[in-house]
KEKE-3310 file (N, C-alpha, C; in steps of 0.2 Angstrom, whole numbers, plus 5000, padded with zeros to 4 digits):
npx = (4888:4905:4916:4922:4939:4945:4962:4968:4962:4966:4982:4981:4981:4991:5002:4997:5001:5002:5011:5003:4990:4981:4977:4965:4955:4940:4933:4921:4915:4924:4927:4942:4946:4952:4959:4963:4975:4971:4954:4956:4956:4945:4935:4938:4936:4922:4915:4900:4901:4895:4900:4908:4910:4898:4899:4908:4900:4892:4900:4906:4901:4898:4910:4916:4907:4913:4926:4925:4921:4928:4934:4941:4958:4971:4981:4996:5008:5021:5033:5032:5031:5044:5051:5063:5070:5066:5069:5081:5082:5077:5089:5098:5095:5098:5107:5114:5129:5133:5126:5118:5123:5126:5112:5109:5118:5113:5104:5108:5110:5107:5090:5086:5078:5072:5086:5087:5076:5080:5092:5085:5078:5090:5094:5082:5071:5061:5047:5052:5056:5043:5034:5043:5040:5026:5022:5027:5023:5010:5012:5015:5001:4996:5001:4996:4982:4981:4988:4975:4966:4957:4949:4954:4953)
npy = (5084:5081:5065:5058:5053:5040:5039:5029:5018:5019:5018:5005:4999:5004:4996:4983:4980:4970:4958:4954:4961:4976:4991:5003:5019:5024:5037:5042:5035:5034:5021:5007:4997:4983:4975:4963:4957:4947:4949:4961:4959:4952:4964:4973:4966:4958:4948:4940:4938:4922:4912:4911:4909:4911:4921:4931:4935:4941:4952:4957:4965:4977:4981:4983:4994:5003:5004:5005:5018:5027:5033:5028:5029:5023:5019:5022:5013:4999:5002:5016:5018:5013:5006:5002:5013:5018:5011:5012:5026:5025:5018:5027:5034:5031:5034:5027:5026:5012:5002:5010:5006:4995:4993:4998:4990:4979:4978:4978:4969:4950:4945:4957:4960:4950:4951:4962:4963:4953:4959:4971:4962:4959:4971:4976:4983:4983:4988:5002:5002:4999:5010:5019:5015:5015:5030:5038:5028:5034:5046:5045:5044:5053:5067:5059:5060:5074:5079:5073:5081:5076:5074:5068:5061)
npz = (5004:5004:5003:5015:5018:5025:5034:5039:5036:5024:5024:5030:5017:5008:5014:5011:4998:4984:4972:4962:4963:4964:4975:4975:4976:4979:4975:4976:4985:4996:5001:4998:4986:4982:4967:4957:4944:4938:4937:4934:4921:4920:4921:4912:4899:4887:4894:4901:4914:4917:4919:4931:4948:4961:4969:4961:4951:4959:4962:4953:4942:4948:4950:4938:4932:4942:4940:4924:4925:4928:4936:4948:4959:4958:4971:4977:4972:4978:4969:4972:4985:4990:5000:5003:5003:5014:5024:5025:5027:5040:5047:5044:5055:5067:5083:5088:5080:5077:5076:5067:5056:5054:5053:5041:5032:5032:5023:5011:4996:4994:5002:5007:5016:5024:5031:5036:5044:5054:5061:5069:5075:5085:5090:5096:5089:5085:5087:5087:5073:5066:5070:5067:5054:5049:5051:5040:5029:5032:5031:5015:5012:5016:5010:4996:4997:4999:4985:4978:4980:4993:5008:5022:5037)
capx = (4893:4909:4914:4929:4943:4947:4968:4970:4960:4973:4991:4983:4980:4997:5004:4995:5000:5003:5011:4998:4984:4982:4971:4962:4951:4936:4933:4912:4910:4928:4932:4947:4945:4958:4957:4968:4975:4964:4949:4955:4955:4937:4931:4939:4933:4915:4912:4895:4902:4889:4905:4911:4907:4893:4900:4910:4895:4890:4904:4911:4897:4900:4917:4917:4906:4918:4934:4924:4918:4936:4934:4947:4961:4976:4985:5003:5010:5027:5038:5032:5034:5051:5051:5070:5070:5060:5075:5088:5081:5077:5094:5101:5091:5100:5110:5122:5130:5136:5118:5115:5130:5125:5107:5111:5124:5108:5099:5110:5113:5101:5089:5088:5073:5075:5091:5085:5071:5084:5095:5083:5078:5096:5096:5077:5071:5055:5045:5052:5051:5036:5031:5045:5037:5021:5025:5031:5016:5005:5014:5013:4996:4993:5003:4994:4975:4981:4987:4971:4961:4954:4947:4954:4951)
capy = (5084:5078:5059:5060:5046:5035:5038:5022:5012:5021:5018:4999:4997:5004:4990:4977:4979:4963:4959:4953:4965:4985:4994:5008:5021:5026:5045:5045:5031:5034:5014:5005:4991:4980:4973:4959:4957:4944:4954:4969:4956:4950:4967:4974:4960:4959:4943:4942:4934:4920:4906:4911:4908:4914:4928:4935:4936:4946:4958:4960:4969:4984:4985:4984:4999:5007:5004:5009:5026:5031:5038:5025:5031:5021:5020:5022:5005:4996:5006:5022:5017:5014:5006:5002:5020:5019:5005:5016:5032:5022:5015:5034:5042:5029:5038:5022:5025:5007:5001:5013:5005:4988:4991:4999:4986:4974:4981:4976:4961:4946:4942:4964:4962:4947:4953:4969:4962:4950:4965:4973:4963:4960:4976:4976:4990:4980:4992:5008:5001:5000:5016:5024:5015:5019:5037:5036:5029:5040:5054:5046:5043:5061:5068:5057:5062:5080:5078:5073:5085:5073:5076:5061:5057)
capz = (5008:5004:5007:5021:5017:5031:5034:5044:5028:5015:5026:5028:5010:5007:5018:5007:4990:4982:4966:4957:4964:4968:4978:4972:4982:4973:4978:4977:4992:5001:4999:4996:4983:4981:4963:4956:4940:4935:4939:4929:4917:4918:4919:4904:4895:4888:4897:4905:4923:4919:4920:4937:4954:4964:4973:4958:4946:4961:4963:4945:4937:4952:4951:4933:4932:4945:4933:4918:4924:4927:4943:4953:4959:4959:4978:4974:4974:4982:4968:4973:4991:4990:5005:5004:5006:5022:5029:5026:5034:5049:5048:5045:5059:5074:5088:5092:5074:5075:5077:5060:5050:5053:5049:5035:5030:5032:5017:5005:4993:4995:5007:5014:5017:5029:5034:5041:5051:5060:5062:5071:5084:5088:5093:5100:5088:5079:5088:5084:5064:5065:5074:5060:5046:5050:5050:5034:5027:5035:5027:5009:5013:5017:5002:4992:4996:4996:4979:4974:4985:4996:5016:5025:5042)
cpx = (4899:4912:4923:4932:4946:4956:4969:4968:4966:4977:4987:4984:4987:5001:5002:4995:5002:5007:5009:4990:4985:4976:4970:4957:4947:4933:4925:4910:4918:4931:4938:4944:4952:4957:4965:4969:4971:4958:4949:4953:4948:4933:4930:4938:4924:4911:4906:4894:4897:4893:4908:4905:4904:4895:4906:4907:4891:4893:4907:4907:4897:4906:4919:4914:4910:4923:4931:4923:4924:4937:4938:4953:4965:4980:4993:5005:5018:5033:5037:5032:5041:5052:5058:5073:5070:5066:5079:5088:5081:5083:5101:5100:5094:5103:5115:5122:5134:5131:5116:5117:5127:5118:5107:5115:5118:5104:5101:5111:5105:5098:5087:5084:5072:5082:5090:5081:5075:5090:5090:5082:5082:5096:5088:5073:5065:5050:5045:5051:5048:5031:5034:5040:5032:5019:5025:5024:5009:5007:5012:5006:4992:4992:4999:4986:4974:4980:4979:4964:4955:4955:4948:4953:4955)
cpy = (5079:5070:5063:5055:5044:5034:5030:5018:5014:5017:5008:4996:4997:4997:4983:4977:4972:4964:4959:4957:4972:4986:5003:5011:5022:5033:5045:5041:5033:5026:5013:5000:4989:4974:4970:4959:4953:4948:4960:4967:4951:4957:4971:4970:4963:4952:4944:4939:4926:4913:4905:4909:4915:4923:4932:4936:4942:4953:4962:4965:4978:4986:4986:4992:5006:5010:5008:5017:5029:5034:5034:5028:5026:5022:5019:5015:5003:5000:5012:5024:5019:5012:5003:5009:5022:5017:5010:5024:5030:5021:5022:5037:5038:5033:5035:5021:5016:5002:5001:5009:4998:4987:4993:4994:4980:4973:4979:4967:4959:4945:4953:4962:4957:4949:4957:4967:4958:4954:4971:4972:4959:4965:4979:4986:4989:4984:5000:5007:5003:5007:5020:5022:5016:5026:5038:5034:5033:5046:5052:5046:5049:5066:5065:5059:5070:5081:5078:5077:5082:5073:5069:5064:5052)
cpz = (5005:5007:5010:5021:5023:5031:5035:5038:5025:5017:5026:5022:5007:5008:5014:5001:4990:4975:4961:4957:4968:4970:4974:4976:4975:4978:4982:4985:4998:5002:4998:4991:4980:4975:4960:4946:4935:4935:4932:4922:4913:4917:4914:4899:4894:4892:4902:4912:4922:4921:4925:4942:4957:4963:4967:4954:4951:4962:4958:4944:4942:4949:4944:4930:4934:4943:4929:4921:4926:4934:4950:4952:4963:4965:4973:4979:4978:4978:4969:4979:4991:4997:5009:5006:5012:5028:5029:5028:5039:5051:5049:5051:5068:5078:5088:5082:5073:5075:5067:5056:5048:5050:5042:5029:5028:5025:5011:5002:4996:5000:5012:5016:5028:5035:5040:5047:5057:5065:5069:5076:5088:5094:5096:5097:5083:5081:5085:5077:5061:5066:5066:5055:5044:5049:5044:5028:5027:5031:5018:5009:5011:5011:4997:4989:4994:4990:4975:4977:4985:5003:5017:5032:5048)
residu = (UNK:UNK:UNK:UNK:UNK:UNK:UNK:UNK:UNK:UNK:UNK:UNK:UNK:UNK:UNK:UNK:UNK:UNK:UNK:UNK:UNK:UNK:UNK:UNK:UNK:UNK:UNK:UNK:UNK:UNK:UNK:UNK:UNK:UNK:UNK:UNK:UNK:UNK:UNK:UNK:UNK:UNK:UNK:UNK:UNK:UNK:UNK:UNK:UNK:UNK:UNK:UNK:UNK:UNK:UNK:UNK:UNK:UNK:UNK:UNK:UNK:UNK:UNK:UNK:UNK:UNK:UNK:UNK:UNK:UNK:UNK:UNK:UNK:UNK:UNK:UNK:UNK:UNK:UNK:UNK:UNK:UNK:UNK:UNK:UNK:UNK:UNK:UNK:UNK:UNK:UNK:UNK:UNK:UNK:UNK:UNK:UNK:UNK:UNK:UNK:UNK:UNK:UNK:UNK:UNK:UNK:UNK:UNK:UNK:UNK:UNK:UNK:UNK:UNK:UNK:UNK:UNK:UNK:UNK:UNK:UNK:UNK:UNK:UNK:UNK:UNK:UNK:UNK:UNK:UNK:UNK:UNK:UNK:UNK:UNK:UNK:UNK:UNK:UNK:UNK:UNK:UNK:UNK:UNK:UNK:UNK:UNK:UNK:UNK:UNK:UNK:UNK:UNK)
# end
C-alpha cells in the first residue's frame, strides 16, 4: 500500500522554512525532516559522528542514509513560496478598495513584512490573513504532492 502524506504536516513545514534549514519529505515513510545546513554538512561528509553529541550520533547515521539514497524530496522553500505574492493577492482581493491600497502600500520598502501585520490589525483582518494565507499554502501544498504523484491526506 501506498504511504498517504499528511496535508496539515506539508502546509506546516511550509510555514517553517528557515534560512539556514529545509524541510524535506521523504516519500517511503510520509515524514517531513527538517534538515539544517550544518547537518547536510555532517552527512555528506565521511565523519563517523563519533565527536558529536549523543542524540546526533543517534540521528545522523538515518538521515544520512535517507540523503544518500536520493529519495528526499525537497519541500519548496520561502523563494518558491513567494509569499510577497500571497500579501498582495490578499491586499488585491479587498472590497473596501482603500483598505486594499493601503495594505498593498504596506508591502513595500523596508520593514513589509512588519508593516503589513500592523496594517492589518488596524483594519482587524489578522484572521482573514491567516484563513487567506493558509489557503494559499494549502494549494502549493497540493500542487506540490501532485507533481510528485503523491496521495496526501
Amino acid at each position: 500500500m501506498s504511504v498517504v502524506v499528511s496535508l496539515r504536516e506539508v502546509v506546516d513545514a511550509l510555514d517553517m522554512q528557515g534560512d539556514e534549514s529545509r524541510n524535506y519529505l521523504d516519500p517511503a515513510t510520509g515524514k517531513i525532516v527538517l534538515i539544517s545546513d550544518e547537518e547536510i554538512g555532517l552527512i555528506e561528509g565521511e565523519d563517523d559522528f563519533s565527536d558529536l553529541l549523543e542524540w546526533q550520533r543517534e540521528s545522523l547515521p538515518e538521515l544520512r542514509d535517507a540523503w544518500n539514497s536520493g529519495r528526499l524530496l525537497a519541500l519548496p522553500d520561502k523563494f518558491e513560496i513567494h509569499e510577497w505574492n500571497i500579501m498582495q493577492r490578499f491586499a488585491d482581493s479587498r472590497e473596501d478598495e482603500q483598505c486594499g491600497q493601503e495594505l498593498a502600500g504596506a508591502i513595500h520598502g523596508r520593514g513589509a513584512f512588519r508593516m503589513f501585520r500592523d496594517c492589518l490589525s488596524r483594519h482587524d483582518l489578522v484572521d482573514d490573513w491567516h484563513r487567506f494565507r493558509n489557503e494559499k499554502f494549502e494549494q502549493i501544498a497540493k500542487e506540490w504532492l501532485k507533481s510528485h504523484g503523491l496521495a496526501y491526506r
